[in-house]
C-alpha positions as CSV (number, residue, x, y, z in Angstrom):
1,X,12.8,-17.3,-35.6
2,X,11.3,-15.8,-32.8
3,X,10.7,-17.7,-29.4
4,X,7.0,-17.3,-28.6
5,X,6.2,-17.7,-25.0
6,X,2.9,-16.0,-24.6
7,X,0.9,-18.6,-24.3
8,X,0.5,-22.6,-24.7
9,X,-2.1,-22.3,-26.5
10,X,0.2,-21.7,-29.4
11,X,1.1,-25.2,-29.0
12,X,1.3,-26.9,-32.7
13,X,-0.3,-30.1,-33.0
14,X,2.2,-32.9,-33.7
15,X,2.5,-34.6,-37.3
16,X,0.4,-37.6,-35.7
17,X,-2.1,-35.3,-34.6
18,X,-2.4,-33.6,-37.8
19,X,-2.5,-37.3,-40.2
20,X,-5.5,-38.0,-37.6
21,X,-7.1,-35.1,-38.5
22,X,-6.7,-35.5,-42.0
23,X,-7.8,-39.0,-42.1
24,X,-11.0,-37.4,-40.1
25,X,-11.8,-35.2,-42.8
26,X,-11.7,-37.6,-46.0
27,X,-14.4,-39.2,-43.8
28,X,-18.3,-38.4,-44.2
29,X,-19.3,-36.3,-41.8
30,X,-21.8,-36.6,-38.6
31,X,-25.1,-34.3,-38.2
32,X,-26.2,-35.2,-35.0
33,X,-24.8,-33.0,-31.9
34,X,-23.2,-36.4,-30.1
35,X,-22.9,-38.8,-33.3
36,X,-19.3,-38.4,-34.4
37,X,-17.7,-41.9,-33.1
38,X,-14.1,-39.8,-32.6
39,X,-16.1,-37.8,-30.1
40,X,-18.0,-40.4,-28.2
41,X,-14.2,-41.9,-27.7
42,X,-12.8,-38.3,-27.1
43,X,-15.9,-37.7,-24.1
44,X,-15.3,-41.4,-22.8
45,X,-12.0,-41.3,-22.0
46,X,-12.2,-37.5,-20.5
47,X,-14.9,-38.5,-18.0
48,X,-12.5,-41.8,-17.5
49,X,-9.5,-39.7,-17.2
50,X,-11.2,-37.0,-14.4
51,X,-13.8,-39.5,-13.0
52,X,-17.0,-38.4,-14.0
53,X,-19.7,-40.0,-15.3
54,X,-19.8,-38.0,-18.9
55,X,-17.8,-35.7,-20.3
56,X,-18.9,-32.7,-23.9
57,X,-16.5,-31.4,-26.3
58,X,-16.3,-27.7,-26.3
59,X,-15.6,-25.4,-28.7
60,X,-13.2,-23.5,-25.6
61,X,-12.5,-24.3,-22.1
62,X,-13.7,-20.2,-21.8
63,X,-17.2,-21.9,-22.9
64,X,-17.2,-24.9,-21.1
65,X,-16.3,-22.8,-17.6
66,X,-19.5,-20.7,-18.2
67,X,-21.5,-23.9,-18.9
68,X,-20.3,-25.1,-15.5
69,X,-21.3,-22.2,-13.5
70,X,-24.6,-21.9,-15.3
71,X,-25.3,-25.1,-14.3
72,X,-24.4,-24.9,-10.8
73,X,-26.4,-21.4,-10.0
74,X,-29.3,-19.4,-10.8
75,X,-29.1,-15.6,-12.3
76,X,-28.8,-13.5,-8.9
77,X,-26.5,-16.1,-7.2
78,X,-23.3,-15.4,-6.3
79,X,-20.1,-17.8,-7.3
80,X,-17.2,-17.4,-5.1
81,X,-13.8,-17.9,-6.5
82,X,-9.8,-17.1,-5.4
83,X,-8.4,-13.8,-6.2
84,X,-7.8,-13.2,-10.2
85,X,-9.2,-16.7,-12.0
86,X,-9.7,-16.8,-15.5
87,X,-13.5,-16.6,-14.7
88,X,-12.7,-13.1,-13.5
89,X,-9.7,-11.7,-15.8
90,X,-10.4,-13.1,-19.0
91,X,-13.7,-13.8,-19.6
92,X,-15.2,-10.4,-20.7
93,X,-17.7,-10.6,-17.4
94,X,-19.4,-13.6,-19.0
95,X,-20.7,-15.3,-15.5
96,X,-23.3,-11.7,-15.1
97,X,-23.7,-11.2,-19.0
98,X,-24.7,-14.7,-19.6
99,X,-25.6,-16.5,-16.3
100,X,-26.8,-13.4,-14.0
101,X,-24.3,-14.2,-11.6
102,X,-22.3,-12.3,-9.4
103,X,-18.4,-13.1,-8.7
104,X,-17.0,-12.9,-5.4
105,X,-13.2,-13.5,-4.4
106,X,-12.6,-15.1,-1.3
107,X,-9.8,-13.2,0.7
108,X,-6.4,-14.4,1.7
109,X,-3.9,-16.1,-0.5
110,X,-4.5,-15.9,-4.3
111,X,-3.9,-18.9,-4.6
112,X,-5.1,-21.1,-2.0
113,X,-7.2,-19.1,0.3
114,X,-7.7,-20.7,4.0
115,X,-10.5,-23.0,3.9
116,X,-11.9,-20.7,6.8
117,X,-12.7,-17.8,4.0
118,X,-14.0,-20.3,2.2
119,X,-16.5,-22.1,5.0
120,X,-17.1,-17.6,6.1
121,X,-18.8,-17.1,2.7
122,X,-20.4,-20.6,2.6
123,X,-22.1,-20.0,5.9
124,X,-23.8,-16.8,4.8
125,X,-26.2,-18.6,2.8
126,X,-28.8,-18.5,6.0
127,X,-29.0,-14.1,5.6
128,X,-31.6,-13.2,3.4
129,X,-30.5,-10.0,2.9
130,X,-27.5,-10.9,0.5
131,X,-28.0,-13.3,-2.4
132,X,-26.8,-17.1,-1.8
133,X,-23.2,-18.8,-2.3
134,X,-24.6,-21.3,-5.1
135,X,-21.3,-22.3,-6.2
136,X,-17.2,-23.1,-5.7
137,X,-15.1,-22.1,-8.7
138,X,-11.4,-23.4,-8.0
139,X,-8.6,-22.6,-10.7
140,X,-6.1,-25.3,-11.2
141,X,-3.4,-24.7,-11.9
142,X,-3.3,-21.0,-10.7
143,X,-2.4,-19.1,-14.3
144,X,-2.3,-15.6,-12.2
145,X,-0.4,-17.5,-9.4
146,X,2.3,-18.5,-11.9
147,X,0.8,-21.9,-13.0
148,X,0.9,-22.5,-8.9
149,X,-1.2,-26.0,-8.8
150,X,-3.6,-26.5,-6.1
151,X,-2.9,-30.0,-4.2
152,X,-5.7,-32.9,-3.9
153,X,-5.6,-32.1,-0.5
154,X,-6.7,-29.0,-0.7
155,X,-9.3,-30.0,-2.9
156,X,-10.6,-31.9,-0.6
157,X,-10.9,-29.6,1.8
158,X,-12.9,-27.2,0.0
159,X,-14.9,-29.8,-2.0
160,X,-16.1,-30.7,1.7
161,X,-16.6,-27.2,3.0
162,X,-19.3,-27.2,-0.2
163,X,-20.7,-29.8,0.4
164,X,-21.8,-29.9,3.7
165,X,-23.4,-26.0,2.9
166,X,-25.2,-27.5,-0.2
167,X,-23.0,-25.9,-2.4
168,X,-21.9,-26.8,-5.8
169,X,-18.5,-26.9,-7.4
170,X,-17.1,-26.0,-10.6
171,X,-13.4,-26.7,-11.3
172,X,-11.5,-25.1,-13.9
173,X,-9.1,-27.4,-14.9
174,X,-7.6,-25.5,-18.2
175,X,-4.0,-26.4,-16.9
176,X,-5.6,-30.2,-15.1
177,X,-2.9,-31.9,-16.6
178,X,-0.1,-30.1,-15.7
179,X,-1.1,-29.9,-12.0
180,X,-1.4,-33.6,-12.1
181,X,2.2,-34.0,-13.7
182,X,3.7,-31.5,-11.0
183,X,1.9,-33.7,-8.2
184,X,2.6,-36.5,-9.4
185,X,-1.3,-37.7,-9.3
186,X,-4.1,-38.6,-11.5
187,X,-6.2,-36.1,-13.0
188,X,-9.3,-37.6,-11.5
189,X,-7.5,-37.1,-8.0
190,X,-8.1,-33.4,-8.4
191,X,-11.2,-33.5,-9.5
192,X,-12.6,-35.8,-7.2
193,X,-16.2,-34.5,-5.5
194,X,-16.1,-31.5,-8.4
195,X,-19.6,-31.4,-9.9
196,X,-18.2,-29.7,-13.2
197,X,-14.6,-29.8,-14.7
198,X,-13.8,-27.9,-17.4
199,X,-10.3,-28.8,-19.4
200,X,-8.4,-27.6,-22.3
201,X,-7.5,-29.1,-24.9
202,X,-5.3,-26.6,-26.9
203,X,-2.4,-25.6,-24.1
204,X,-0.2,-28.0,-23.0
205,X,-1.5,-30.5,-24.7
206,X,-1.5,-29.3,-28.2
207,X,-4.4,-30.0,-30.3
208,X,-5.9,-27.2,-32.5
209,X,-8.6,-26.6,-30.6
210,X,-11.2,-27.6,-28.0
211,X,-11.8,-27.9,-24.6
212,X,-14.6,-30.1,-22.8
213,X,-16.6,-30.3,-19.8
214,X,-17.2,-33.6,-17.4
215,X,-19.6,-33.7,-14.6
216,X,-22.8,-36.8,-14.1
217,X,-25.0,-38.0,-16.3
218,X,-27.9,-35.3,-16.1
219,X,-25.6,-32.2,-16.2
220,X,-23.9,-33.1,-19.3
221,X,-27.2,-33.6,-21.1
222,X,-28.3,-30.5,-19.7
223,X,-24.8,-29.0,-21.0
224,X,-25.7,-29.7,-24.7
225,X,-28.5,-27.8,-24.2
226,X,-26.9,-25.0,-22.4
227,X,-23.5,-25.2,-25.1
228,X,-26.4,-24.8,-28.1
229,X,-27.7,-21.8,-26.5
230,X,-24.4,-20.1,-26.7
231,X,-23.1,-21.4,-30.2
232,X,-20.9,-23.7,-29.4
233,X,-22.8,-27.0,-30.9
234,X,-20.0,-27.2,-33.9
235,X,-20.5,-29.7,-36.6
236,X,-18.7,-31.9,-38.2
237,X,-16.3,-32.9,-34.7
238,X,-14.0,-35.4,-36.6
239,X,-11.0,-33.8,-36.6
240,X,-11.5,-31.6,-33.5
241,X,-12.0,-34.4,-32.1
242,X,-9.3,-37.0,-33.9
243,X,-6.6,-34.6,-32.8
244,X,-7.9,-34.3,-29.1
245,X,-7.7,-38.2,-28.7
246,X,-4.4,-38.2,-29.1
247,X,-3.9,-34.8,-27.0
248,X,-5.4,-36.4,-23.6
249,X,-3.1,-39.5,-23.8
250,X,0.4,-36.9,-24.3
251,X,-0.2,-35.6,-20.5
252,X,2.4,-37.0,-19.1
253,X,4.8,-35.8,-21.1
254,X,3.9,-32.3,-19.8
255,X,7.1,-32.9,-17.5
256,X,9.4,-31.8,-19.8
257,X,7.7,-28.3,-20.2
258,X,7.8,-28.2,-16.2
259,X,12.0,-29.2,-16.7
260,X,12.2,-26.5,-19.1
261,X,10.2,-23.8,-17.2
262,X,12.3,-24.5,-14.2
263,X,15.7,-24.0,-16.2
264,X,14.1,-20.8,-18.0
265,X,13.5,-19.6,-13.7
266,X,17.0,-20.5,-12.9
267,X,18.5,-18.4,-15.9
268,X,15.9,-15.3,-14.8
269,X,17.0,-15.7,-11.3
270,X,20.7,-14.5,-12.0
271,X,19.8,-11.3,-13.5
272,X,19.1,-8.3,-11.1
273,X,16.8,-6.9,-13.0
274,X,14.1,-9.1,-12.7
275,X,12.7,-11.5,-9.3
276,X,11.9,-15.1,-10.2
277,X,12.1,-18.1,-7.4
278,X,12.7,-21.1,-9.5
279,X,11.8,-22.8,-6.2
280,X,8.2,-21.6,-6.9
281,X,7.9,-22.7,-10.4
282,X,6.3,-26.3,-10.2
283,X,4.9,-26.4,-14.0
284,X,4.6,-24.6,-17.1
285,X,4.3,-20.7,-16.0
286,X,7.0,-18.4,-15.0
287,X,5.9,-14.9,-13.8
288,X,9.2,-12.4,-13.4
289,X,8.6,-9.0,-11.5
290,X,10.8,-6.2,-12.4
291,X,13.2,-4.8,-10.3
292,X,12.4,-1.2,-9.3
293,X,13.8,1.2,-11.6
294,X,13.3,-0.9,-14.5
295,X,11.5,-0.8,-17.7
296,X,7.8,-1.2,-17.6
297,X,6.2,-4.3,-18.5
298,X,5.2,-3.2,-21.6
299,X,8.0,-1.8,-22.4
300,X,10.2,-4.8,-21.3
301,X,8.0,-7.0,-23.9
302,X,8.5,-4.6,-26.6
303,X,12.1,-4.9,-26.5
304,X,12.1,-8.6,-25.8
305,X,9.9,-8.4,-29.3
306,X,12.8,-6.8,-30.9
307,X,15.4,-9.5,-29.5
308,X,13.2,-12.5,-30.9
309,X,11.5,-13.6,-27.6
310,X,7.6,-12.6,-27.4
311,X,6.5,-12.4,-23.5
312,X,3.0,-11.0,-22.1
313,X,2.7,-8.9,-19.9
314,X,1.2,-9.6,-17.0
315,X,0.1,-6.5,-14.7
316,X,1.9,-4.1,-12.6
317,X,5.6,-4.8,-12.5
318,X,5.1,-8.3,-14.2
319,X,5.6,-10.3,-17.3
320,X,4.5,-13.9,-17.8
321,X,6.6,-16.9,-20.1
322,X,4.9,-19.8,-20.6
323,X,6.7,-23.3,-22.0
324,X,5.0,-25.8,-24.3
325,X,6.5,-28.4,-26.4
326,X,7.8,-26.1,-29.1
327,X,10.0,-24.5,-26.5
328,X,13.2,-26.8,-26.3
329,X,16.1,-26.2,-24.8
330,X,18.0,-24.3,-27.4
331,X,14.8,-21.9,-27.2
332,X,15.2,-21.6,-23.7
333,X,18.9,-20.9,-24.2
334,X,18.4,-18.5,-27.0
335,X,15.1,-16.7,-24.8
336,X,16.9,-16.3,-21.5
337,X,20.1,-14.3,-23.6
338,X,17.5,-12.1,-25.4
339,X,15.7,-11.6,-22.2
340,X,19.3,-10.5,-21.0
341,X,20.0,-8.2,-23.5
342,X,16.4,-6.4,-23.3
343,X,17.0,-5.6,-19.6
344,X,20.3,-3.7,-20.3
345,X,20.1,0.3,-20.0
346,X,19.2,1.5,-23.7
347,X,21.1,3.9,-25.4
């Protein structure tokens, strides 16, 4: 069987998760938008879990993020973010085909750019000429930056930076959980002073499918308005939603992916072929560059295909594994030697 480490979104929800469900569907089913009882407990407990006031269930956390920045700026605005976010890779340009919006990455580190670039493109707000900053959009974790998680601190810092220029913030928080687990803080802690969070629902933490999005009061209910717009008003919720109950309280349990991940980084880091610092692998993500000379990326993951692992890859030079609670330890064992094998010269 192969070892699947493209994503943890392929994440299987457990046999609890899946008698939940079932029990959900025997059950009459609810017609209005916010009626299903499962997902009133599912939205309470989010907007408990990140601190917000309210929290919607999403089809995707790929919806959910453009909700967020719809909410927080007006077609023509400009939403800065750090260097390759979800927003900007994997999104299909859905901020300027759906909100008008123009995308702007804030130089420096990818991952955690100085809050001085940040506070530089703030401050520009007073030129007419260019169009205004209307809102922050932080990644967290980092999926570009190997699953890199962005501390509370840091939050902070740039949470205040927009505030103080009137500027709003939307947090993608696909990977919340895991940051939280690798920081050893509450999800809430990194969201703290967000205006939108988005989560998901389907990696790490292994239901079927959803994600959600928490902010106040008044920008959920303007959410449901926005989420109709764009077809993501799915009726019945019961199971979506008896499966993500159980999902949000399995978080911390996310440390063993981050154990395994770590182990899968200190197996890479012995092979030549490839540079991984296990030191830099802090939750679920490992991103491997290949040594010069070697196989292309593609080519790399083709042969890996062929050996039983299935990696992505993951631009120039790079392919990404990612752990989730499928992957135990024999799979890590059994993906490191295939990844072994595939990097040997072929004949």
């Amino acid at each position: 069987m192969a070892v699947d480490l493209r994503s943890d979104f392929l994440t299987r929800p457990t046999p609890a998760m899946i008698a939940a469900m079932t029990e959900a569907a025997r059950e009459p089913g609810h017609f209005g938008l916010r009626e299903d009882p499962r997902q009133q407990a599912l939205e309470r407990r989010l907007a408990q879990l990140l601190g917000q006031e309210d929290a919607l269930l999403f089809p995707t956390c790929t919806m959910a993020n453009e909700v967020g920045l719809m909410l927080l700026a007006r077609p023509g605005e400009v939403v800065a973010t750090h260097a390759a976010t979800h927003i900007v890779t994997s999104e299909a340009g859905a901020p300027a085909a759906l909100g008008g919006l123009s995308v702007e990455v804030v130089p420096g580190d990818p991952v955690m750019p100085a809050p001085e670039a940040w506070a530089a493109l703030a401050g520009r707000g007073t030129d007419s000429l260019l169009p205004r900053v209307a809102a922050f959009s932080l990644e967290n974790t980092h999926n570009r930056g190997a699953g890199a998680p962005l501390t509370a601190a840091y939050m902070a810092e740039i949470v205040g930076i927009a505030k103080r220029h009137g500027i709003g913030v939307h947090l993608d928080g696909a990977r919340l959980f895991n940051a939280a687990v690798a920081l050893s803080v509450q999800p809430s802690d990194l969201a703290r002073g967000c205006d939108t969070i988005a989560v998901s629902l389907n990696k790490g933490l292994g239901a079927v499918i959803g994600g959600a999005l928490a902010g106040s009061c008044d920008l959920i209910a303007r959410a449901l308005t926005l989420r109709q717009r764009l077809g993501g008003g799915i009726r019945p919720t019961g199971m979506v939603a008896a499966a993500g109950l159980l999902a949000i309280e399995s978080w911390p349990r996310l440390v063993e992916d981050h154990r395994r991940a770590r182990r899968l980084a200190e197996r890479l880091a012995g092979m030549a072929e490839l540079r991984v610092d296990p030191a830099q692998v802090v939750t679920n993500i490992v991103v491997a560059t290949i040594a010069a000379g070697g196989p292309s990326p593609a080519a790399l993951c083709d042969r890996l295909a062929r050996n039983g692992v299935l990696a992505l890859p993951f631009g120039p030079g790079r392919i990404r594994l990612v752990v989730y609670r499928d992957i135990d330890d024999a799979a890590i064992d059994q993906a490191a030697a295939a990844i072994a094998d595939s990097l040997k010269p072929e004949r």
